[in-house]
C-alpha positions in Angstrom: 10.0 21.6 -18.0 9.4 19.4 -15.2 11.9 20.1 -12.6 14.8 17.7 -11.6 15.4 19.0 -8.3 12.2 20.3 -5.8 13.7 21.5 -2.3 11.7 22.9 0.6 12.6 24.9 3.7 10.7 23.5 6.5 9.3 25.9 9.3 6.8 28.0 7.9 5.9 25.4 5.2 5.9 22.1 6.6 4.8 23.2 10.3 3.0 26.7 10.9 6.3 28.2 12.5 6.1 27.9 15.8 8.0 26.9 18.7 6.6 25.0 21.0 8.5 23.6 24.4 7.6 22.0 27.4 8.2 22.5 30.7 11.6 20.8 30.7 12.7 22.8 27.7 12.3 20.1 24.9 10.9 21.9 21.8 8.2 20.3 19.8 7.0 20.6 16.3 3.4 19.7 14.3 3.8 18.4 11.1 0.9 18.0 8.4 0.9 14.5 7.3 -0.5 15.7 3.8 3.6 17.4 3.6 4.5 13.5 3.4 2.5 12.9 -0.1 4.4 15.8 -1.7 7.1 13.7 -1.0 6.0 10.5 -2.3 4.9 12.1 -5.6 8.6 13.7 -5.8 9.6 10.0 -5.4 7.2 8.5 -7.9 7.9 10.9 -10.5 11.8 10.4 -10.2 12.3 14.1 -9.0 15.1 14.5 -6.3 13.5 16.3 -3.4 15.7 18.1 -0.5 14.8 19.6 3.0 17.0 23.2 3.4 16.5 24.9 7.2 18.1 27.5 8.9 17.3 25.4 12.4 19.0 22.1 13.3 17.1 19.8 16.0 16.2 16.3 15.3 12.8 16.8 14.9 13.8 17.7 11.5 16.2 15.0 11.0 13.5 12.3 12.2 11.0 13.2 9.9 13.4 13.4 7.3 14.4 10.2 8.1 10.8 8.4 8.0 10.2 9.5 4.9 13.7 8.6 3.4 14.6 11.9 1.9 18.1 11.7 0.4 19.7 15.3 0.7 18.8 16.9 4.2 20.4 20.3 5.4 20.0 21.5 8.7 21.2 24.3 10.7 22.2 26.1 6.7 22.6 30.0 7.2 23.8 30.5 3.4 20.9 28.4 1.8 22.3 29.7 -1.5 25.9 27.9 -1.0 24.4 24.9 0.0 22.4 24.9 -3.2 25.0 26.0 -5.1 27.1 22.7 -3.5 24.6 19.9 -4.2 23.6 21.5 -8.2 27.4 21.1 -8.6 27.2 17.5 -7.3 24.2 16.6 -9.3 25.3 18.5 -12.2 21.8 20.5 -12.7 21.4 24.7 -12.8 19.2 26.7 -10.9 16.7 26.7 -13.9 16.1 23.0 -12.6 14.8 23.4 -9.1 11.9 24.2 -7.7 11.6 25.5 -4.0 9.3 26.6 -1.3 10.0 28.8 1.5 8.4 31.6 3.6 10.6 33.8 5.1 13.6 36.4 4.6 16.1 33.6 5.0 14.5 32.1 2.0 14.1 35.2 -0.6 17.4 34.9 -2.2 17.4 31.1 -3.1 13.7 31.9 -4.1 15.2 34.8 -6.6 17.2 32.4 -8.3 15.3 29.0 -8.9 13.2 28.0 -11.6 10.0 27.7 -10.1 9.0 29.5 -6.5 6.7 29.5 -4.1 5.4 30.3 -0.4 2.6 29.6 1.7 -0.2 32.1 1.8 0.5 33.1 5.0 4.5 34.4 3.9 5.0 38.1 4.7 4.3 40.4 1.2 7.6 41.0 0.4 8.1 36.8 -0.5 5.0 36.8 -1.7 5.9 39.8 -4.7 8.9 37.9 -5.4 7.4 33.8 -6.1 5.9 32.4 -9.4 3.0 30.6 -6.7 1.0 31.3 -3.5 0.0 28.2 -2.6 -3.6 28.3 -0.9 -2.1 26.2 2.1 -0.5 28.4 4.9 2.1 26.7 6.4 1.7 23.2 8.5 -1.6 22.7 6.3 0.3 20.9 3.5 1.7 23.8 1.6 4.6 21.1 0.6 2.4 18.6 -1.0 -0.2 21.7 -2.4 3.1 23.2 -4.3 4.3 19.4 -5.7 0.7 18.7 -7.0 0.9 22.2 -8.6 4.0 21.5 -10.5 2.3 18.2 -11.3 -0.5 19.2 -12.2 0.9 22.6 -14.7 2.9 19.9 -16.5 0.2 17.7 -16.9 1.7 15.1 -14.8 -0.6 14.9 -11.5 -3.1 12.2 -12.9 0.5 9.8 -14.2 1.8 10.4 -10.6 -1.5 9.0 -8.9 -2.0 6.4 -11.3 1.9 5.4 -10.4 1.2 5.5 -7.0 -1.9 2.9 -7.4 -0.2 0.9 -9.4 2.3 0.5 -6.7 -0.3 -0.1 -4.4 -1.8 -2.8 -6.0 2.1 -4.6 -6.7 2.4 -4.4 -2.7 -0.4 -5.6 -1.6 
């Protein structure tokens, strides 16, 4: 089954963790633009598609924002309630989402979702406890690597990519 929800954590899958800051204290991140067609495939395909994070900044809420995703939780230190919440409000069960994440704040959520995964550079413990390791690490398009592996293991992938030409083709 296809799932109706896909939700991603965000530092250690969409950038490669790490903090940067400069000299006046303003932190910086590095996202992969390849994250961005994960998205677009969610979009194509009709699949709802959430960002979930344990940081708030709005770095997080700017990229969300560029690429117009609807359901964006920040600063979330019970990732489970917060799921919980929004499956109640779109009326769908655990057995309907799909999420990536990377890290000990993630391995509950990942415990009770349909489909899991992490990056391949998430500690052992996460990785034991996922249906994927993507081959991405994290910040090298782990996000669009787990989408197009959903796609792909449903036999979707090649209807999403001729959706996104034919879309192509109607805008130009």
């Amino acid at each position: 089954m296809l799932p109706k929800l896909i939700l991603t954590d965000i530092d250690g899958v969409w950038t490669d963790g790490g903090m940067y800051y400069d000299n006046t204290g303003n932190e910086l991140k590095k996202f992969n633009t390849y994250d961005s067609a994960g998205v677009l495939f969610c979009k194509l395909m009709d699949i709802t598609f959430g960002i979930i994070t344990g940081e708030k900044n709005k770095i997080i809420e700017n990229r969300a924002k560029k690429l117009e995703v609807e359901y964006v939780f920040t600063g979330v230190r019970d990732k489970v309630k917060v799921v919980d919440d929004l499956l109640n409000k779109l009326g769908l069960t655990y057995d309907e989402v799909a999420y990536i994440g990377d890290d000990i704040n993630d391995l509950e959520l990942l415990k009770k979702v349909g489909i899991s995964a992490c990056p391949s550079g998430a500690p052992d413990y996460i990785k034991s406890e996922v249906d994927f390791i993507v081959s991405k690490k994290g910040g090298e398009g782990a996000f669009r690597e787990f989408v197009e592996i959903i796609l792909k293991e449903k036999g979707l992938l090649q209807e999403a990519l001729q959706r996104y030409f034919q879309q192509k083709k109607l805008n130009q």
